[in-house]
C-alpha positions in Angstrom: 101.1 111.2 67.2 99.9 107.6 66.4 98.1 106.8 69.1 96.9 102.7 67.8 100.1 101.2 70.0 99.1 103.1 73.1 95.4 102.5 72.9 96.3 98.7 72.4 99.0 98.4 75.0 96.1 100.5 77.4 93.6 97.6 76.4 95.8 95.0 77.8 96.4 96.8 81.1 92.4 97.5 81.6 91.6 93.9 80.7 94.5 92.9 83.6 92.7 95.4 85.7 89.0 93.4 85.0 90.4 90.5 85.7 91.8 92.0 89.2 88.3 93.1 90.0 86.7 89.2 90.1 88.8 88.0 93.4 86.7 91.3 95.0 83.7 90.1 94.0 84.1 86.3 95.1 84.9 87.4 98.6 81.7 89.8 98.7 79.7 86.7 97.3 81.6 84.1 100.1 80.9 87.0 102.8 77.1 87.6 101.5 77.7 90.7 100.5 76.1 92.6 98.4 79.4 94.4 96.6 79.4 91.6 94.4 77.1 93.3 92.2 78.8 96.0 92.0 82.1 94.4 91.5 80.2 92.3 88.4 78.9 95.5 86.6 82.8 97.1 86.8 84.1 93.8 85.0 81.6 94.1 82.6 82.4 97.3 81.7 86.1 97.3 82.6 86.4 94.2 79.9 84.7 95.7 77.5 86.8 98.8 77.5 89.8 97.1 77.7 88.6 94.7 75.1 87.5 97.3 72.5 91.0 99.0 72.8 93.0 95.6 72.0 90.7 94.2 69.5 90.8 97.9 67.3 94.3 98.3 67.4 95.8 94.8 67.3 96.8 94.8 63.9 99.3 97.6 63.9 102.6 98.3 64.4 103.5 98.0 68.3 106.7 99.8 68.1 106.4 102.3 70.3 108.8 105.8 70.2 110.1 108.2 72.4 106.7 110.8 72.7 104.5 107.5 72.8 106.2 106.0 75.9 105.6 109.5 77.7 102.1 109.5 76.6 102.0 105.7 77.4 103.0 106.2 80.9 100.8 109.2 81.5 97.3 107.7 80.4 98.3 104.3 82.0 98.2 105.6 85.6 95.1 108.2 84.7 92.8 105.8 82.8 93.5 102.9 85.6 93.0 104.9 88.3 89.4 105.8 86.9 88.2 102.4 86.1 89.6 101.2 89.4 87.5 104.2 91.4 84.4 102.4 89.9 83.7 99.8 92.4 84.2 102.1 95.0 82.1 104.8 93.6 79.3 102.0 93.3 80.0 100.1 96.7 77.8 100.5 99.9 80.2 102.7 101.1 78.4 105.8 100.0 82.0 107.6 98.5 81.0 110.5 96.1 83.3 110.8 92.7 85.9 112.8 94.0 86.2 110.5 97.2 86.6 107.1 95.2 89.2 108.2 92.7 90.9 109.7 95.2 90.7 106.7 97.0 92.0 104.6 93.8 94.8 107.0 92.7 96.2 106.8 96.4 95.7 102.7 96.0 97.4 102.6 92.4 100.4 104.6 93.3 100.7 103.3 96.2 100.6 106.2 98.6 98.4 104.7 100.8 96.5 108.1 101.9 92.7 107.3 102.6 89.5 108.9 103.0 88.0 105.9 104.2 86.5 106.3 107.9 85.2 103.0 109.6 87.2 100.7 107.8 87.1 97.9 110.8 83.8 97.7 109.5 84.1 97.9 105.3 82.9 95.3 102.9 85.7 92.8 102.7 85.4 93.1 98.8 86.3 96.7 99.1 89.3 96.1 101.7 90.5 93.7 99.4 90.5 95.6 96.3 92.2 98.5 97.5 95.2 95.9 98.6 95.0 94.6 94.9 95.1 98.2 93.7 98.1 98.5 95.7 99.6 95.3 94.8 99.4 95.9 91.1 100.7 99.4 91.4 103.6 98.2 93.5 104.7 95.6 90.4 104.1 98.4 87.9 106.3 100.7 89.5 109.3 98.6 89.6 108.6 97.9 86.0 108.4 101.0 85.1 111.1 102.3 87.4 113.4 99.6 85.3 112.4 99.6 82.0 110.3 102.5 81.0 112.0 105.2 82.8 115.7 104.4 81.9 115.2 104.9 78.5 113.1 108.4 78.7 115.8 109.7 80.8 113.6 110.8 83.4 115.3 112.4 86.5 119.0 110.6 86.3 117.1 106.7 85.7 119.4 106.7 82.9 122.5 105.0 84.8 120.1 102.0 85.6 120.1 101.2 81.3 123.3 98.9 82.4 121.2 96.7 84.5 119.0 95.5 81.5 122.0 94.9 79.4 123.6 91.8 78.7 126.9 92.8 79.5 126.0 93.5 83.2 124.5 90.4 82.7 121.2 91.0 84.2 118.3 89.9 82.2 118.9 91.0 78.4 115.1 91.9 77.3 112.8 93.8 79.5 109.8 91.5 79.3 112.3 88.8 80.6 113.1 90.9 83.2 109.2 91.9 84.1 108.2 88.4 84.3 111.0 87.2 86.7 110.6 90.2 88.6 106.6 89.2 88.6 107.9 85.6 90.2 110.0 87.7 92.9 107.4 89.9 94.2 105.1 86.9 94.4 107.4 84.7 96.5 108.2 87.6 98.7 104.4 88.7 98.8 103.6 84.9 100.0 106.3 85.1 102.5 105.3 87.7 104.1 101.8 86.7 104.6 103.0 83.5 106.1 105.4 85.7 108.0 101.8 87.7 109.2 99.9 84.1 110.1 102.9 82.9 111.8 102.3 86.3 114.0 98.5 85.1 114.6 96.4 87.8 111.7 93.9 86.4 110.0 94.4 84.7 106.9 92.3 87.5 105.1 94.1 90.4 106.8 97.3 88.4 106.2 96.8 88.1 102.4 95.9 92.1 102.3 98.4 92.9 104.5 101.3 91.2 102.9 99.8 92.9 99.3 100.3 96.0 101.1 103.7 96.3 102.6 105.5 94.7 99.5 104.2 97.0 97.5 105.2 99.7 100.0 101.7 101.4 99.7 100.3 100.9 103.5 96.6 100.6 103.0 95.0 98.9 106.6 91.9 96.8 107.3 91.8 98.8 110.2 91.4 102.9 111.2 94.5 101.9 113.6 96.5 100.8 111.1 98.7 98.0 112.4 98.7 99.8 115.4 94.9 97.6 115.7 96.9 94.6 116.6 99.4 95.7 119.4 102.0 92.9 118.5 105.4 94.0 118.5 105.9 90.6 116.1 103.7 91.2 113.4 105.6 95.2 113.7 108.9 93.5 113.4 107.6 91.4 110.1 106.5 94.3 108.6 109.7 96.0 109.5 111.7 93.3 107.6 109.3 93.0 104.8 109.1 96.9 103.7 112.9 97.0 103.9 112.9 94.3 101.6 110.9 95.9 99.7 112.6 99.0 99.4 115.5 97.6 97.9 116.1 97.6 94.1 114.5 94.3 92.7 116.5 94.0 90.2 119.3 92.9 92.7 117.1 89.6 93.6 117.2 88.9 90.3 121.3 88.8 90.3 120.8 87.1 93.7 118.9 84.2 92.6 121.0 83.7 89.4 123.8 83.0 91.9 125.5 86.5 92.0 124.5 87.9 95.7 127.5 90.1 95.5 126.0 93.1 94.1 123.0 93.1 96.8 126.0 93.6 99.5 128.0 96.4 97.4 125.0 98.3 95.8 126.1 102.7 97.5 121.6 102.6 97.4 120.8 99.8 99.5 124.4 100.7 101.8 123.2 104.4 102.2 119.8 103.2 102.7 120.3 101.2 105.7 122.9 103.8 107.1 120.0 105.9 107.0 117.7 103.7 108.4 120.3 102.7 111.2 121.7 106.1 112.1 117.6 107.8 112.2 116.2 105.4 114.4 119.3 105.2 116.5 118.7 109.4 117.3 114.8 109.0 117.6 115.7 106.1 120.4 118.2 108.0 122.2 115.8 111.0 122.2 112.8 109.5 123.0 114.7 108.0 125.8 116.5 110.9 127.2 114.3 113.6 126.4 111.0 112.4 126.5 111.3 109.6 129.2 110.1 106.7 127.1 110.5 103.5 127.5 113.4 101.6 126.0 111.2 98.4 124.6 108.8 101.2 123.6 111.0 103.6 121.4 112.8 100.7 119.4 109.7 99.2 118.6 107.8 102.4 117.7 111.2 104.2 116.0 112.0 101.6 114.2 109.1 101.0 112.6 107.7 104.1 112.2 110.9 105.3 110.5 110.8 102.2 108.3 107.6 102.5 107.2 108.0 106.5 106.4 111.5 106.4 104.6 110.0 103.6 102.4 106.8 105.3 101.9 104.6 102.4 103.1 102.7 104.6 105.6 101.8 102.4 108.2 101.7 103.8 112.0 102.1 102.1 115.1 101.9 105.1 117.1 100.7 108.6 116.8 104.7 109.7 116.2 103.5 113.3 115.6 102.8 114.3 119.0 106.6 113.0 119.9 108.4 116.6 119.5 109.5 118.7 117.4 113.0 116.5 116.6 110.8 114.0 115.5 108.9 115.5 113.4 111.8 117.0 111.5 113.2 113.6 111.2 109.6 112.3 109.4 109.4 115.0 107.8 112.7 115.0 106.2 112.5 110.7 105.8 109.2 111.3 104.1 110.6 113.3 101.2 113.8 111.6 101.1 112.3 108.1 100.0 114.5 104.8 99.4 115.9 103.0 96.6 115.1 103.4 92.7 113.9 100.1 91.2 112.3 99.0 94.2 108.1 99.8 95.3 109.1 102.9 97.0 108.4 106.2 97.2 110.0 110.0 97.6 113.3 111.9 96.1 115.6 108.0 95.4 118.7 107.8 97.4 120.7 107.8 94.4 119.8 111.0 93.5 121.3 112.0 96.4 124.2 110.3 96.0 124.9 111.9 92.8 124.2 115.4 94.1 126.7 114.5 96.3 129.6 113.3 93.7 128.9 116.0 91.4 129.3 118.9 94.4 132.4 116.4 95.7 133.9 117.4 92.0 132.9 121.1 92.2 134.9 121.6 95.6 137.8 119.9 94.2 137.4 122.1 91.5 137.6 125.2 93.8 140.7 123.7 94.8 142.7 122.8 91.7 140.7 124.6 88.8 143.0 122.7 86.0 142.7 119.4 87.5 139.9 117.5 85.6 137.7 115.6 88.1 135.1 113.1 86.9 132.0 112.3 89.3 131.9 108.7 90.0 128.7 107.1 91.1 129.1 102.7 91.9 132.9 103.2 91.1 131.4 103.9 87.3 131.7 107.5 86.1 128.6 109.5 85.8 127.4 110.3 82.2 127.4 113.9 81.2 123.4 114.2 81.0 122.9 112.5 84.3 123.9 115.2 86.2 121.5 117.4 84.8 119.0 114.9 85.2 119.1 114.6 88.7 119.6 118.4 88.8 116.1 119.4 86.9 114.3 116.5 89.0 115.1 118.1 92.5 114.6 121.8 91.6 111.0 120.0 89.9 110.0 118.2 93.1 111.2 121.5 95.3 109.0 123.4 93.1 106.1 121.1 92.9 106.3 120.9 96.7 105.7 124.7 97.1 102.8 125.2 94.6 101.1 122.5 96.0 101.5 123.4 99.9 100.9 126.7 98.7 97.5 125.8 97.1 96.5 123.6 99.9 96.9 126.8 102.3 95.1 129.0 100.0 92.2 126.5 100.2 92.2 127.1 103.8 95.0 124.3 105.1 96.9 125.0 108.6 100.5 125.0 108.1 101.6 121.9 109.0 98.8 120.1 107.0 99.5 121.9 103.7 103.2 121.6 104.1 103.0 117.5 105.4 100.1 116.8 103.0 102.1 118.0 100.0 105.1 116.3 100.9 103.4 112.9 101.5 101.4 113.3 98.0 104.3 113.7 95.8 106.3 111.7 98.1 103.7 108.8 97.8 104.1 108.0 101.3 100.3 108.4 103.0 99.9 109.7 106.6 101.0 113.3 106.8 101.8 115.1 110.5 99.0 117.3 112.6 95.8 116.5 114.0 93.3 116.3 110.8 95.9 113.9 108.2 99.0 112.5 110.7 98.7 108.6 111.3 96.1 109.1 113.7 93.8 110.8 111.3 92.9 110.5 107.6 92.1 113.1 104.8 88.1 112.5 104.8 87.7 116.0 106.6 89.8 118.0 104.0 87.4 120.0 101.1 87.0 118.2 97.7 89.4 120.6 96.3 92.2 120.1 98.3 91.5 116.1 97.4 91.9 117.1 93.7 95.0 119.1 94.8 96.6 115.9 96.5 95.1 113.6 94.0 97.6 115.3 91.3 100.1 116.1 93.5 100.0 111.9 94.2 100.0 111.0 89.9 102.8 113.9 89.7 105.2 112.3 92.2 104.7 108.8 91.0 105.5 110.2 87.3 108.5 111.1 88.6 107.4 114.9 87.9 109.5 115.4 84.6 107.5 112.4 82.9 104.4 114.1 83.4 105.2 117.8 83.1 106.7 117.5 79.4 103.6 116.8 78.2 103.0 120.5 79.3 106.3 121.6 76.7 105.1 122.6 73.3 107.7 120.9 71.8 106.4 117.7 72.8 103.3 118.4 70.4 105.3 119.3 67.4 105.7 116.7 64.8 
């Protein structure tokens, strides 16, 4: 394998990263604090990786097959995550190795899981950088989800090729299509930090905060979360923004070049808020019935609990693991379940779901009439052959993944509901798991170093998509 284009294309996206790191280090120097330093000696040595790796590979050819674009997006996500654990590693917060690139890997793929404890107190440098971390990751996931993915044929992505093709009339070249999504996410990242002033944060927590939720990743300022603020307002902006963000991107696109049609007819984004709709609807009417609660109390904390979970953002409002047992389940099964492809979220991809669906719609009919020929339709278009299987070999993946790593985490000594929430949240990308030690009241500092290297993969796994990552395991993949 020639690896010159992926070394170069690696270079650029270290030297992006170095750049990252100097808004960190002028809000330790503007706060007097002493970060700064360490925030200097990471660009330094960031830049000068990434600089090497562009400067000795420039000159070749930058066309880039199908077993580079795998490797591509494999190293990308490691070799980032490393550099990025650097100023942590080296900040006044004390993290050991295993802590920090934990830490960076749950910031980059936006899972949002932390290890950090005090955080109402943590350099403002270091609070900002992890919302960067999470910004950047939110962008490259969409990206990817859009334009890397589709054309490896990675878990059923395939049907989304249309929406980079000129005949759907989307954008016709994918770095088109990066940089107006890059404008998008902006906007809507600005939007919601005004949305967050207008509700009386800080303009620092603000500018984190909004980083955060857009990119669905749920990194805090605060131990509490947004549960710190109390304010029902800044719950209900946050709400609206992760929603937003949990929709395919690609669809703003259509929207501002004057098509808003396909935002209103897209089966994801309908079956996505049904979901949303119909779950926090049952967790009201429980929590109201059942357990007594307040009506003003359980829309506020269902809805955006439930919000925040079925996106993967990971925020909490309320410690929603101590509400029962049919709230739990609900989490539990919102957490794997995730929201749209081609947006900043997290978990399974409704669409997968969808197709699932069509396919075992076909195979009853089947039953039924076994010389009728039936064709699986997903968005009124039918489904190609190989999507099916896709979709197929993705779920039986992720079910699999899901039970070696719960199982490993209660070999290491897990309770039950830790190991089984904690893998679910790490290849779901989603943050908080459920129980005492890692649910939204709690945070994964007290787990062993093991069991972080356990959830660490478990978190580059899931945002691979699983099949991205685990054909590098085939020995096929080596052969010329």
């Amino acid at each position: 394998m020639d690896f010159r284009p992926i070394l170069y294309i690696l270079g650029i996206l270290l030297s992006v990263l170095a750049v990252s790191m100097v808004l960190p280090m002028m809000t330790d120097i503007y706060w007097g604090n002493e970060d700064w330093k360490a925030f200097f000696l990471c660009i330094v040595i960031t830049s000068f990786f990434g600089g090497s790796l562009v400067l000795s590979n420039a000159s070749f050819d930058l066309n880039i097959n199908l077993r580079q674009a795998f490797m591509m997006t494999f190293l990308s996500w490691i070799l980032l995550s490393l550099f990025a654990a650097l100023p942590l590693k080296l900040s006044t917060m004390d993290l050991s190795f295993t802590d920090a690139f934990f830490e960076a890997v749950s910031g980059i793929t936006t899972t949002g899981s932390t290890v950090i404890t005090g955080l109402d107190n943590a350099p403002p440098g270091v609070l900002l950088w992890r919302a960067i971390l999470q910004w950047l990751g939110g962008i490259g996931i969409i990206i990817m989800a859009m334009s890397v993915l589709p054309f490896l044929s990675v878990g059923g992505m395939q049907i989304f090729r249309t929406e980079l093709s000129e005949n759907d009339k989307a954008l016709p070249r994918a770095a088109q299509m990066a940089s107006s999504i890059g404008i998008v996410y902006v906007a809507l990242t600005v939007a919601c930090g005004i949305g967050y002033l207008m509700c009386g944060m800080s303009k620092f927590d603000a500018l984190t905060h909004a980083m955060t939720t857009l990119a669905t990743g749920g990194y805090s300022n605060y131990d509490a979360s947004l549960g710190h603020f109390h304010s029902d307002s800044i719950e209900l902006v946050a709400s609206l923004f992760m929603i937003i963000a949990g929709i395919p991107f690609v669809l703003y696109l259509k929207v501002v070049r004057g098509n808003l049609r396909p935002l209103v007819t897209d089966p994801q984004v309908k079956l996505f808020l049904s979901m949303l709709a119909i779950s926090t609807v049952a967790m009201i009417l429980y929590l109201t019935l059942v357990r007594d609660m307040d009506l003003h109390l359980a829309f506020i904390g269902s809805s955006f609990n439930i919000v925040s979970l079925m996106t993967g953002t990971g925020y909490s409002s309320e410690a929603y693991d101590t509400w029962g047992g049919f709230v739990v389940a609900i989490m539990f099964f919102l957490m794997a379940m995730g929201a749209c492809a081609g947006s900043t979220s997290c978990g399974i991809k409704l669409f997968r779901f969808q197709i699932f669906f069509a396919v075992a719609r076909v195979q009853l009919k089947k039953l039924l009439h076994p010389n009728a020929a039936y064709v699986p339709y997903y968005n009124k278009k039918p489904i190609p052959k190989d999507v099916p299987l896709s979709v197929m070999s993705f779920l039986f993946l992720y079910a699999v993944s899901f039970v070696v790593v719960a199982l490993a985490l209660s070999a290491i000594g897990l309770d039950f509901m830790t190991a089984l929430s904690g893998a679910v949240t790490s290849i779901s990308n989603v943050g908080p798991g459920l129980g005492e030690i890692i649910g939204p009241s709690g945070n994964f500092a007290p787990l062993p170093d093991s069991a972080k290297w356990v959830l660490t993969a478990s978190m580059l796994l899931g945002r691979l998509e699983i099949l991205a990552a685990l054909i590098l395991l085939h020995p096929d993949f080596w052969k010329h």
